[in-house]
C-alpha positions, 0 to 999 in steps of 0.5 A: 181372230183375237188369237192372234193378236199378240205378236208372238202368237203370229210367229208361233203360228209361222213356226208350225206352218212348213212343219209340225214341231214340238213347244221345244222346237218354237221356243228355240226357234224363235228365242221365246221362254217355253211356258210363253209358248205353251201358253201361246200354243193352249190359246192357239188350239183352244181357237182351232187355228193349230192342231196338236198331235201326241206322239209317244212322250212329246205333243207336236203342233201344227197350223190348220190351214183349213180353219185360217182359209175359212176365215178368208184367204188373205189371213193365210198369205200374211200368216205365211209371210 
């Protein structure tokens, strides 16, 4: 949980929930410095709260849902929020 403690951590998690997107994408979307999110996303996977996918010259991230039900279901509806 400690993962997401920062706020930002939080809203890149809502980025990738509906979609897998690219640190690009989050960074864009959500007015945030590219290696901010980078750095958000390593700690995110490290936690295996989002799973990341390669594919060709970009990686893409998306939440893992199971990991955030297994942790209680509540931590899911406020990520979602």
């Amino acid at each position: 949980l400690e993962a997401l403690a920062a706020p930002d951590r939080l809203q890149v998690c809502r980025a990738v929930a509906s979609e897998a997107r690219t640190a690009g994408e989050i960074a864009a979307l959500w007015n945030l410095h590219p290696t901010q999110v980078t750095r958000h996303l390593k700690a995110l996977t490290r936690a295996n709260l989002v799973t990341a996918e390669r594919q060709g010259r970009f990686v893409t991230y998306h939440l893992n849902e199971a990991t955030l039900q297994s942790l209680g279901p509540h931590l899911l509806t406020l990520i979602l929020r």
